[in-house]
C-alpha positions as CSV (number, residue, x, y, z in Angstrom):
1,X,15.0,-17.6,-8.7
2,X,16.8,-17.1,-5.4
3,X,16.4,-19.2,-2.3
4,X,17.2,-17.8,1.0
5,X,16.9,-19.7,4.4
6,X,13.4,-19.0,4.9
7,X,12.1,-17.5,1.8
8,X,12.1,-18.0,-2.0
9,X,12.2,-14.9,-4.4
10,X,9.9,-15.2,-7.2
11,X,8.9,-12.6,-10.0
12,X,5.6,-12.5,-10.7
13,X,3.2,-11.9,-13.8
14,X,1.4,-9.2,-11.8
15,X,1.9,-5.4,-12.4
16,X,5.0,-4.1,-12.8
17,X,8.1,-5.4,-11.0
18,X,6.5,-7.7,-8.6
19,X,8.7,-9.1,-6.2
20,X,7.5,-12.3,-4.0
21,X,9.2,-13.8,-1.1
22,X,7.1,-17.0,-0.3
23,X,8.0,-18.9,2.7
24,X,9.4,-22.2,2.7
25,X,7.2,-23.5,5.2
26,X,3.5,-23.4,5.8
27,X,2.9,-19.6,6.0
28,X,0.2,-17.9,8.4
29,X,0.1,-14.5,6.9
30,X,0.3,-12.3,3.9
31,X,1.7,-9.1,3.7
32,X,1.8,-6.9,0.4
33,X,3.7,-3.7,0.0
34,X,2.2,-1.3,-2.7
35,X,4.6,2.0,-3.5
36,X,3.6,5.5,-4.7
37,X,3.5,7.9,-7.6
38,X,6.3,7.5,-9.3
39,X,7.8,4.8,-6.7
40,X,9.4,1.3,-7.8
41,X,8.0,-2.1,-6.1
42,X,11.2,-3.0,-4.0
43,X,13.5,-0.1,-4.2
44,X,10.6,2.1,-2.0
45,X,10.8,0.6,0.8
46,X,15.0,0.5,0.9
47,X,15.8,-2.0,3.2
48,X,12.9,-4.0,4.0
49,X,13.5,-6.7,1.9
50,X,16.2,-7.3,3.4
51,X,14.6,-7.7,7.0
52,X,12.1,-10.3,4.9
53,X,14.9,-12.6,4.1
54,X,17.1,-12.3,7.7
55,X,14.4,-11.7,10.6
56,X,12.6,-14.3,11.9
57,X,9.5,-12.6,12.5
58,X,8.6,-13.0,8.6
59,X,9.2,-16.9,8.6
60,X,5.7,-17.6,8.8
61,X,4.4,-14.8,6.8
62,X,4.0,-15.0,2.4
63,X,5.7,-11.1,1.4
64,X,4.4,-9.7,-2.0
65,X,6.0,-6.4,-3.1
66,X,3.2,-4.9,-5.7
67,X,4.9,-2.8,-8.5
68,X,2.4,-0.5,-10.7
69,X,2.9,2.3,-13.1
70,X,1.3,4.4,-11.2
71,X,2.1,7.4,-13.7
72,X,0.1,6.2,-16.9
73,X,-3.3,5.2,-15.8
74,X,-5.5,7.3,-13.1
75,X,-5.5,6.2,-9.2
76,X,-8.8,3.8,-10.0
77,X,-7.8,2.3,-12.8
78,X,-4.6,1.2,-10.9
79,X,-6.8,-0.1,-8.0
80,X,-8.7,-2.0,-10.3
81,X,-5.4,-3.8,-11.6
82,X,-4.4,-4.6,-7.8
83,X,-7.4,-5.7,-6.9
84,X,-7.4,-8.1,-9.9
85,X,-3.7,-9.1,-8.7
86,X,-5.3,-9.0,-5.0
87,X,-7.4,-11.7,-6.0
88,X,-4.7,-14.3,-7.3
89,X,-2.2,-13.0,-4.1
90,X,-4.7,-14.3,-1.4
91,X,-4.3,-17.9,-2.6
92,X,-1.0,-19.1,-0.9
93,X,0.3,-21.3,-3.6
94,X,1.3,-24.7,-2.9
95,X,3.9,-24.7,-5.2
96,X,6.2,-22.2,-6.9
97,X,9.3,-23.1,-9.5
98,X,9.1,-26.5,-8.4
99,X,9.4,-25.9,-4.7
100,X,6.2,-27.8,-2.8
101,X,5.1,-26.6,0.8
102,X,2.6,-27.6,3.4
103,X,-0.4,-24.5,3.1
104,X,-3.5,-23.6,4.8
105,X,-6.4,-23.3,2.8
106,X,-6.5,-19.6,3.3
107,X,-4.4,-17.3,5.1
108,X,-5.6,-16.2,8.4
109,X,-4.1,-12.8,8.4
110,X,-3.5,-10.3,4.9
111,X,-1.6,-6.7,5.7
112,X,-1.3,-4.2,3.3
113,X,1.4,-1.6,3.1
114,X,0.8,1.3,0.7
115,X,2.9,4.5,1.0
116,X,1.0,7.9,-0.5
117,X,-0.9,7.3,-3.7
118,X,-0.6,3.7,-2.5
119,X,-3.1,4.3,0.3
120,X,-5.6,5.5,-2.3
121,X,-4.9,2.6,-4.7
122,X,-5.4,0.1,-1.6
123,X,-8.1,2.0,-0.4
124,X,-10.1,1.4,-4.0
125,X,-9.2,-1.8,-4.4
126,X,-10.2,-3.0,-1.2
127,X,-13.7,-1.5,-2.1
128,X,-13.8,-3.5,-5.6
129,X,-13.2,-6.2,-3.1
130,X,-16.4,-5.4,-1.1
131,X,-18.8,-4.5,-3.8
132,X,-18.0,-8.2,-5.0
133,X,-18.7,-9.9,-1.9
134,X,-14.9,-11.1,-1.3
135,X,-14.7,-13.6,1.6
136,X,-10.9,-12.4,2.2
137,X,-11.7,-9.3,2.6
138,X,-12.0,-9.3,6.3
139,X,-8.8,-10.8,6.7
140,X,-7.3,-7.4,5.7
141,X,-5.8,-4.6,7.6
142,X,-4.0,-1.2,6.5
143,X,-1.0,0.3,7.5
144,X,-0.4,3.6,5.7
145,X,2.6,5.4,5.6
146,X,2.2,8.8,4.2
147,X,-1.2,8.6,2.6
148,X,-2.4,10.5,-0.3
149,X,-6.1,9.8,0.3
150,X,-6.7,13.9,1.7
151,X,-4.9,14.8,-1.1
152,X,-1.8,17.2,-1.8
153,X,-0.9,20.4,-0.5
154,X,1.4,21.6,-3.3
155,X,-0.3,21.2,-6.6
156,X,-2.8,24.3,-6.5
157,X,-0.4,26.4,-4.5
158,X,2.6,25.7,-7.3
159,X,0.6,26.6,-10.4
160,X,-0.8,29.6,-9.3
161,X,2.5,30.8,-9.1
162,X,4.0,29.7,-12.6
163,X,4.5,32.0,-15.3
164,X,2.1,31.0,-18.3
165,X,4.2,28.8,-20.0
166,X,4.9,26.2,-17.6
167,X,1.5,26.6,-16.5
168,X,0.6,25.2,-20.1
169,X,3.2,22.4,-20.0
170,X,1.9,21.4,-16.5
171,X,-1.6,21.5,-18.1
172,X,-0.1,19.1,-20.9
173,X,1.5,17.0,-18.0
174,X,-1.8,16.9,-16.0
175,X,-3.4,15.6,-19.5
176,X,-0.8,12.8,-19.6
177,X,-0.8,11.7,-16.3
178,X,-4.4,11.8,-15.1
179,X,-3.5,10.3,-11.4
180,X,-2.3,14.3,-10.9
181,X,-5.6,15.6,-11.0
182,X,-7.0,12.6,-8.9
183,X,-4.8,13.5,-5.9
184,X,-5.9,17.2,-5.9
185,X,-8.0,18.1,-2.2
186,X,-11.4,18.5,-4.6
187,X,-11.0,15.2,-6.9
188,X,-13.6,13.0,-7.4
189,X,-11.5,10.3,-7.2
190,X,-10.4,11.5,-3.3
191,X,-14.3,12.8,-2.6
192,X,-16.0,9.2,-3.7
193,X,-13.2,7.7,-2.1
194,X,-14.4,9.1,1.5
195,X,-18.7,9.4,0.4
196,X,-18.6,5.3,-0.1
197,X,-16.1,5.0,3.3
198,X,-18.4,6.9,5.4
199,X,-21.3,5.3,3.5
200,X,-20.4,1.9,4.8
201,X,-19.3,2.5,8.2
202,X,-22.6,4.5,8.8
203,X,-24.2,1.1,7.9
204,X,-21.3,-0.8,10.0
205,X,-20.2,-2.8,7.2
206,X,-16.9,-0.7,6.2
207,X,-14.8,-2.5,9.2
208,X,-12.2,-2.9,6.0
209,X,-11.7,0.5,5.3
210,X,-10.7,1.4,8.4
211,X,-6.8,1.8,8.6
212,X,-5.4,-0.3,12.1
213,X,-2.1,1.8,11.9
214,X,-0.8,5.3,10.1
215,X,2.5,7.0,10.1
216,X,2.6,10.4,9.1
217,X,5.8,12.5,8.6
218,X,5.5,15.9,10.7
219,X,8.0,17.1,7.3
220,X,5.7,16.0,4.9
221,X,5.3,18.7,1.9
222,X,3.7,16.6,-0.7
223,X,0.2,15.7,1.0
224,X,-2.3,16.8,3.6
225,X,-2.0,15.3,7.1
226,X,-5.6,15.0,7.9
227,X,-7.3,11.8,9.6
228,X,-9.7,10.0,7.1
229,X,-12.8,8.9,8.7
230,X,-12.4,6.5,11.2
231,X,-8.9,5.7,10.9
232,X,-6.9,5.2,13.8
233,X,-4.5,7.7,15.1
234,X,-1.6,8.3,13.4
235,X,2.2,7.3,15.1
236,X,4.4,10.9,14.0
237,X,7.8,10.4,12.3
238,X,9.6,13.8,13.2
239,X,12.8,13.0,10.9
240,X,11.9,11.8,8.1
241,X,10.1,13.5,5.0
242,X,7.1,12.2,2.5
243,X,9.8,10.4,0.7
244,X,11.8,8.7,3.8
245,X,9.0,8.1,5.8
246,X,8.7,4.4,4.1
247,X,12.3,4.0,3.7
248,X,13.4,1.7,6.6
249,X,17.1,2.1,6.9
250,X,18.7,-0.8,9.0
251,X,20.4,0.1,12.0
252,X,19.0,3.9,11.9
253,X,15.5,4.2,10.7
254,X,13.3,1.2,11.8
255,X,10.0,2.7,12.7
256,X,8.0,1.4,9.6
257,X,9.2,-2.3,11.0
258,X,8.2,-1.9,14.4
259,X,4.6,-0.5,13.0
260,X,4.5,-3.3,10.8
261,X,5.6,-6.1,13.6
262,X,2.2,-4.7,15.9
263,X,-0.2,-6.0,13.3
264,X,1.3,-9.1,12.7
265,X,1.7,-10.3,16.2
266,X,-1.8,-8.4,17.4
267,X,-3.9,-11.3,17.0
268,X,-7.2,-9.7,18.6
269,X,-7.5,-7.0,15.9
270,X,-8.3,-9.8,12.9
């Protein structure tokens, strides 16, 4: 337990390495940061834990850093363990490790941050949210950085070319780790992903799955830069790759931040 001047860390029962910084006083906002294949909740997204606990502009705002193991189970069975976690994280607490605070009934604001297989993770869960009616769910907004949710542009192209053996351990690989296959372009995790998206917004009830901010990296070698339905368009980071496009560096590298700060000061999209 760690207290900071406007935050208290917390670790929390919920996936794996789950980091929360709940604000001291009564908190407007929830953001939640989920990482990628083979990512780590905190260590991700470098420095922005440290912008949590010194900037002012998250004083007001509840910070969950969502850690999976996003290796072992397939891409919907992780989206059904953060949506179960979703559902516990969008009840600000009154009081954590003995420290009581002033709360709204609700938050008024919930932001998601999911970098590459993240997005499709978010994406999922946010549909379990639907199909069970949840009230919150319209206090969500996306912001993407490097999503998976078109799927990769290596994995066909990189075992075509393997001599047979590896071509049999990737096989073997593939079996272990089942999220592989659901991030290749003709998954049916990635296709039912976009059938149900489009399904909804044709009947103008999938306002949720609708991303309100994407950052792509014009570098990126791991997945396809493609817009996903009716997403908004996507802000270009021309330095950084699919790794370093979530890895705010302070002082050099703060475009996820300034992203970030538009949806939680643009009060007319919620």
């Amino acid at each position: 337990m760690t207290t900071y001047d406007n935050h208290q860390m917390v670790f929390l029962n919920e996936g794996k390495n789950t980091t929360a910084y709940f604000a001291l006083k009564k908190p407007k906002g929830l953001i939640i940061f989920v990482h990628g294949l083979g990512g780590h909740a905190t260590t991700t997204w470098k420095d922005f834990p440290i912008i949590v606990k010194n900037f002012t502009e998250f004083n007001d705002y509840d910070v969950i850093f969502y850690g999976y193991s996003s290796l072992d189970s397939g891409a919907s069975s992780n989206a059904l363990l953060f949506y179960n976690s979703l559902k516990k994280f969008v009840i600000p607490p009154v009081e954590f490790l003995g420290i009581q605070r002033e709360v709204l009934s609700s938050y008024e604001k919930i932001i998601i941050a999911a970098h590459s297989l993240g997005a499709v993770v978010t994406r999922r869960a946010l549909l379990f949210a639907n199909s069970e009616k949840a009230e919150w769910l319209s206090l969500c907004k996306m912001f993407l950085l490097a999503p998976a949710h078109k799927g990769s542009s290596l994995q066909g192209m990189v075992y075509e070319i393997l001599p047979y053996i590896l071509k049999v351990a990737t096989t073997i690989y593939k079996y272990r780790h089942p999220v592989i296959n659901d991030l290749e372009f003709d998954s049916v995790t990635l296709k039912s992903l976009k059938k149900e998206s489009e399904k909804l917004l044709r009947k103008k009830k999938g306002d949720f799955t609708i991303s309100a901010a994407v950052l792509w990296s014009l570098n990126d070698k791991v997945v396809l830069n493609e817009p996903f339905c009716m997403d908004v368009t996507p802000e270009l980071e021309m330095e950084k790759d699919h790794m370093g496009v979530c890895k705010l560096d302070l002082g050099s590298y703060m475009k996820p931040f300034d992203e970030l700060k538009k949806l939680m000061c643009y009060e007319e999209s919620f």
